[in-house]
C-alpha positions in Angstrom: 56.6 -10.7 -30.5 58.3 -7.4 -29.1 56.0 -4.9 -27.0 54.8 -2.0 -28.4 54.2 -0.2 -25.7 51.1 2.1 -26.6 51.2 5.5 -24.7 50.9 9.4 -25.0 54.4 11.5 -26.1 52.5 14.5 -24.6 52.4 16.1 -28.0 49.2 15.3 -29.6 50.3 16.0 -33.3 53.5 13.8 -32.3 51.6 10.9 -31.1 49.4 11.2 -34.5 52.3 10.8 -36.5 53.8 8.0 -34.6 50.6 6.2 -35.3 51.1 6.5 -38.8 54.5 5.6 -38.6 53.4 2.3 -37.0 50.6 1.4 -39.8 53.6 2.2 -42.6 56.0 -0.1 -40.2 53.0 -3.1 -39.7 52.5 -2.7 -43.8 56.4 -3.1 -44.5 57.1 0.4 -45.5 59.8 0.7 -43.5 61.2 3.9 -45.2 58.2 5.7 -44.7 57.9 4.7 -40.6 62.0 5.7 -40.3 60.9 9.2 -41.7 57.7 9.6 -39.8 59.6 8.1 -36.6 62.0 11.1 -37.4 59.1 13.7 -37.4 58.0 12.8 -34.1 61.4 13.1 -32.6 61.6 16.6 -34.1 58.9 17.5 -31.8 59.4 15.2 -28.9 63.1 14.5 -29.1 63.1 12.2 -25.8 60.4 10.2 -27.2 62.0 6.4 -26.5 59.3 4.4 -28.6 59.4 6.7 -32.0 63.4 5.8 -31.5 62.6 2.5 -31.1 60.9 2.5 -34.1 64.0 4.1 -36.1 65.9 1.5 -35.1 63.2 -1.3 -36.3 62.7 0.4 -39.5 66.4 0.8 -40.3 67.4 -2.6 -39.1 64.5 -4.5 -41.5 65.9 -1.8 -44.7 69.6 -2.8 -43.6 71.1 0.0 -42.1 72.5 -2.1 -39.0 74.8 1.1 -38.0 71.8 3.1 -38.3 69.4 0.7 -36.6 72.3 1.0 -33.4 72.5 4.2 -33.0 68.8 4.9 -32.7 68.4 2.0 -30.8 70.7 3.1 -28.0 68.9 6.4 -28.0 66.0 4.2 -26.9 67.4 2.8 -24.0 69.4 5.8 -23.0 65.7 7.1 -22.6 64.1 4.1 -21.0 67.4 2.3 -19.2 64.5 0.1 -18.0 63.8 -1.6 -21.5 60.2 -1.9 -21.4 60.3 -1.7 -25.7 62.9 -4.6 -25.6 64.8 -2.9 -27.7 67.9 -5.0 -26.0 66.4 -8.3 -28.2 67.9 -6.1 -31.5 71.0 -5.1 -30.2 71.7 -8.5 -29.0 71.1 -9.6 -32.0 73.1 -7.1 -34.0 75.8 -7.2 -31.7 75.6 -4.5 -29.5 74.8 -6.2 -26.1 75.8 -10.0 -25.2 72.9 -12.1 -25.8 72.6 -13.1 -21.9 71.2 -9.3 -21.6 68.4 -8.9 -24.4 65.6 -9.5 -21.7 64.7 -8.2 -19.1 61.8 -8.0 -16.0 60.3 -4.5 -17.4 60.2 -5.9 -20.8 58.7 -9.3 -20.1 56.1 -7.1 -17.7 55.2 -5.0 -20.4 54.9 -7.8 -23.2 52.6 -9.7 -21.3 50.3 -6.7 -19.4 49.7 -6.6 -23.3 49.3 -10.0 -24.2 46.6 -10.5 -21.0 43.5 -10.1 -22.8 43.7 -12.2 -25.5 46.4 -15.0 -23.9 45.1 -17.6 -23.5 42.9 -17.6 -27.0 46.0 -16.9 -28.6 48.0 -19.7 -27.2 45.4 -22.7 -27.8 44.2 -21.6 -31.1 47.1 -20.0 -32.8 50.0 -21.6 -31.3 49.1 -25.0 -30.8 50.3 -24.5 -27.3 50.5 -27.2 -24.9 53.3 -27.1 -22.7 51.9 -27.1 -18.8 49.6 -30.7 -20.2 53.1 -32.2 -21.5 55.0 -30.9 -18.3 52.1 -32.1 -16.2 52.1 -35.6 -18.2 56.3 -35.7 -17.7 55.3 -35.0 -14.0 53.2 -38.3 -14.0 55.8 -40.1 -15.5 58.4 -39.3 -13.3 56.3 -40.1 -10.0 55.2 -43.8 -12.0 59.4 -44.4 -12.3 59.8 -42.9 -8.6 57.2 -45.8 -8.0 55.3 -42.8 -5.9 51.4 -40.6 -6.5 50.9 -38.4 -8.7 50.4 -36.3 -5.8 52.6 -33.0 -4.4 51.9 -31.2 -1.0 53.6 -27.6 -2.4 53.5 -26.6 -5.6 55.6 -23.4 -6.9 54.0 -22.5 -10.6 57.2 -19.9 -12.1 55.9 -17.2 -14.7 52.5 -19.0 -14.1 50.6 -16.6 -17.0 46.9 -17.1 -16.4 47.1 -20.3 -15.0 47.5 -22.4 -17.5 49.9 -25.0 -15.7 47.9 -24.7 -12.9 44.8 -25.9 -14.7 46.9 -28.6 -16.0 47.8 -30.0 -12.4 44.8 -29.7 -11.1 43.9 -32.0 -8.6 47.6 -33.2 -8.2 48.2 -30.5 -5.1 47.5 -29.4 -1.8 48.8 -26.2 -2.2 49.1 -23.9 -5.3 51.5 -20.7 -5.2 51.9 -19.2 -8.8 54.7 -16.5 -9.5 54.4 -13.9 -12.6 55.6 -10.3 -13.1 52.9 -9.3 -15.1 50.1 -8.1 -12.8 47.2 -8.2 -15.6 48.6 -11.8 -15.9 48.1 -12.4 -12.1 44.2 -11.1 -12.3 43.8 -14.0 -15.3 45.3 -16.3 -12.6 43.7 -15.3 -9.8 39.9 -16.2 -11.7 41.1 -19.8 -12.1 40.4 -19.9 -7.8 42.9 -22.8 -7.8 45.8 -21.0 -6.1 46.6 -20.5 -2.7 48.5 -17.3 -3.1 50.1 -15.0 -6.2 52.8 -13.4 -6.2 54.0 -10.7 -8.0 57.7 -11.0 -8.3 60.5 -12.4 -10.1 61.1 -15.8 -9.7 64.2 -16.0 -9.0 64.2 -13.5 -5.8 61.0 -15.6 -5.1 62.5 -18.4 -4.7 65.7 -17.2 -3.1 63.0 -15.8 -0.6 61.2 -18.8 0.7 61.9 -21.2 3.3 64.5 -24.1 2.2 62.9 -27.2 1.1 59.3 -25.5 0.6 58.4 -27.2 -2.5 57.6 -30.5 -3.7 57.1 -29.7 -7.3 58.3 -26.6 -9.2 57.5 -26.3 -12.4 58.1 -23.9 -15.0 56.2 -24.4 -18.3 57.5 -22.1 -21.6 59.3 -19.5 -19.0 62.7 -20.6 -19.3 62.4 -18.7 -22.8 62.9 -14.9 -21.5 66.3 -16.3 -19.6 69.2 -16.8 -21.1 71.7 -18.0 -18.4 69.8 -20.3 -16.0 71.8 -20.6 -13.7 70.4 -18.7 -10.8 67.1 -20.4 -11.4 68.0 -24.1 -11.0 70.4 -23.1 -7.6 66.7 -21.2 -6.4 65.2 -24.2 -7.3 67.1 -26.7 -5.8 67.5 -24.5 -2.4 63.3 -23.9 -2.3 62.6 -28.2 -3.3 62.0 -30.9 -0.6 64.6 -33.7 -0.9 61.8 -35.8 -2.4 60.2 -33.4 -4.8 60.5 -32.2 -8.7 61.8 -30.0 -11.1 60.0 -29.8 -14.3 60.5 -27.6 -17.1 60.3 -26.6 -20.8 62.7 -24.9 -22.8 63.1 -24.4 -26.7 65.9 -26.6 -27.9 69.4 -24.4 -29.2 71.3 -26.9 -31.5 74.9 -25.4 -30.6 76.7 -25.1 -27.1 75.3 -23.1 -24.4 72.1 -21.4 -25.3 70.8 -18.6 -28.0 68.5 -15.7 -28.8 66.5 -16.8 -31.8 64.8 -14.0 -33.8 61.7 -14.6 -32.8 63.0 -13.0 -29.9 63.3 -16.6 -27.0 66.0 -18.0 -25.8 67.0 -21.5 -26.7 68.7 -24.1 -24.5 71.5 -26.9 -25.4 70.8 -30.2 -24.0 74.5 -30.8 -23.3 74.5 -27.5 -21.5 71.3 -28.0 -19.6 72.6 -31.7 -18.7 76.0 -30.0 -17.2 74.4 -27.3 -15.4 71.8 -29.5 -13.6 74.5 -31.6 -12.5 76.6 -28.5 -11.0 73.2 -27.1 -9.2 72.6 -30.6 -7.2 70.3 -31.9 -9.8 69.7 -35.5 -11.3 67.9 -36.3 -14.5 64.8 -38.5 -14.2 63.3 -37.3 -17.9 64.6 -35.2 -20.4 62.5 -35.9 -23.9 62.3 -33.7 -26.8 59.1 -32.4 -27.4 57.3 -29.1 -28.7 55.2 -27.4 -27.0 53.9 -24.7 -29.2 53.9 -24.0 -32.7 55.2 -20.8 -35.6 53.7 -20.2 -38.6 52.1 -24.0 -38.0 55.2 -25.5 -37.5 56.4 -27.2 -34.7 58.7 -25.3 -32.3 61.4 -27.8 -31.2 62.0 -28.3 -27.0 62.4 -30.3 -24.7 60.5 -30.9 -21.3 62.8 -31.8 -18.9 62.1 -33.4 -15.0 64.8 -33.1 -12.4 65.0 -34.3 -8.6 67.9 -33.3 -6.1 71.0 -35.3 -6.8 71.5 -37.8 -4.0 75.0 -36.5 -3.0 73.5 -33.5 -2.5 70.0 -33.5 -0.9 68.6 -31.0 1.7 
């Protein structure tokens, strides 16, 4: 799913024919959109969406050198990448895969997705990843031989509040963290959090006290970041000695991780075992499991539940 981003060129007959070049483009007729896409940027040259949809429409016919060069006119008008036109470079090349997504497009993609979220998710997707995390949460406090039961919880890329919901009645205190603020005003009708924050969540958690959490979880976010690194070392710095990392990630098959093309990143087990154990992290679960589905398939994952290593406890 990559934003469309719907807004004004300023040029009334070019924003006319951009909508036509987006029907042809939605009805595969990708060599009428490329041509359309091309009259609008005869009359509004810096128009970064119309290249955007050059690019798209030559990359599905097969013009990959074409697809490039119109895509990079994109983002040399929008450096900001709110059209996540970085996911199709990365994937044809053009830009490592660590740097396909980033905050303005996730923002953008989900201001958009708001309205019809959490519908979406339940019906179409089979999605169900904050009940499995909050399940593997239970788990791992029955094996700690300790409640169910967490004083601070930190909810990363919390959405409308879906994990929330999930953990309800499990917490004292309920902070969720999201960049999209029409996200935020879904969350914030739930009434079960303590305080919202717009931000990214790695800053956030850079920004709070040490050992403010006892639970962090992270359910179906891990997706829109390819290296996480910086978010387990935030996450270990912001948890309690005695509290709980949980997680969910699509699983990636090969070393490292991978930009899949339906535009998520996808995590190795080996690598997420390594990089746990360099952040100060041990493994109490780590189970394969799916938490959404595509085109009524299962979506392999894993949900994964980490506590601070002994050796290296706050």
């Amino acid at each position: 799913m990559l934003a469309t981003v719907l807004r004004s060129s300023g040029d009334l007959l070019a924003d006319r024919r951009f909508g036509y070049a987006q029907a042809a483009y939605d009805e595969g007729d990708h060599a009428a959109a490329a041509d359309l896409a091309k009259e609008v940027l005869e009359l509004v040259p810096g128009f970064a969406p119309a290249h955007a949809m050059l690019g798209r429409a030559r990359l599905a016919a097969g013009d990959h050198e074409g697809a490039i060069t119109a895509l990079r006119a994109a983002l040399a008008s929008e450096p900001e990448d709110a059209l996540g036109v970085r996911i199709e470079l990365a994937w044809l090349g053009a830009v490592p895969q660590e740097e396909a997504i980033g905050e303005a497009y996730v923002r953008t993609l989900f201001d958009e997705y708001a309205p019809r979220f959490d519908k979406h998710l339940v019906n179409n997707l089979a999605y169900r990843g904050p009940e499995l995390i909050a399940a593997a949460a239970r788990r791992a406090c029955a094996l700690r031989g300790r409640p169910f039961r967490f004083r601070r919880v930190f909810d990363l890329g919390c959405g409308t509040g879906l994990a929330g919901r999930a953990l309800e009645g499990s917490f004292e205190h309920l902070e969720g963290v999201e960049l999209s603020p029409k996200m935020l005003a879904k969350a914030r009708k739930t009434h079960l959090y303590d305080a919202l924050h717009e931000a990214e969540l790695v800053r956030f958690l850079d920004g709070v006290e040490l050992a403010a959490a006892h639970l962090v979880v992270a359910a179906d976010v891990f997706v829109y970041l390819g290296s996480l690194e910086p978010a387990f070392r935030a996450a270990r710095r912001a948890l309690a000695r005695d509290g709980l990392f949980c997680f969910s990630v699509q699983a990636h098959e090969g070393e490292g991780f991978g930009l899949g093309e339906d535009g998520r990143y996808s995590h190795g087990e080996p690598h997420l075992r390594r990089l746990a154990a360099e952040t100060g992290f041990a493994v109490v679960l780590f189970e394969r499991a799916s938490t959404r589905q595509d085109r009524g398939k299962d979506v392999p994952g894993y949900v994964v539940v980490l506590e601070p290593a002994p050796q290296g406890r706050v």
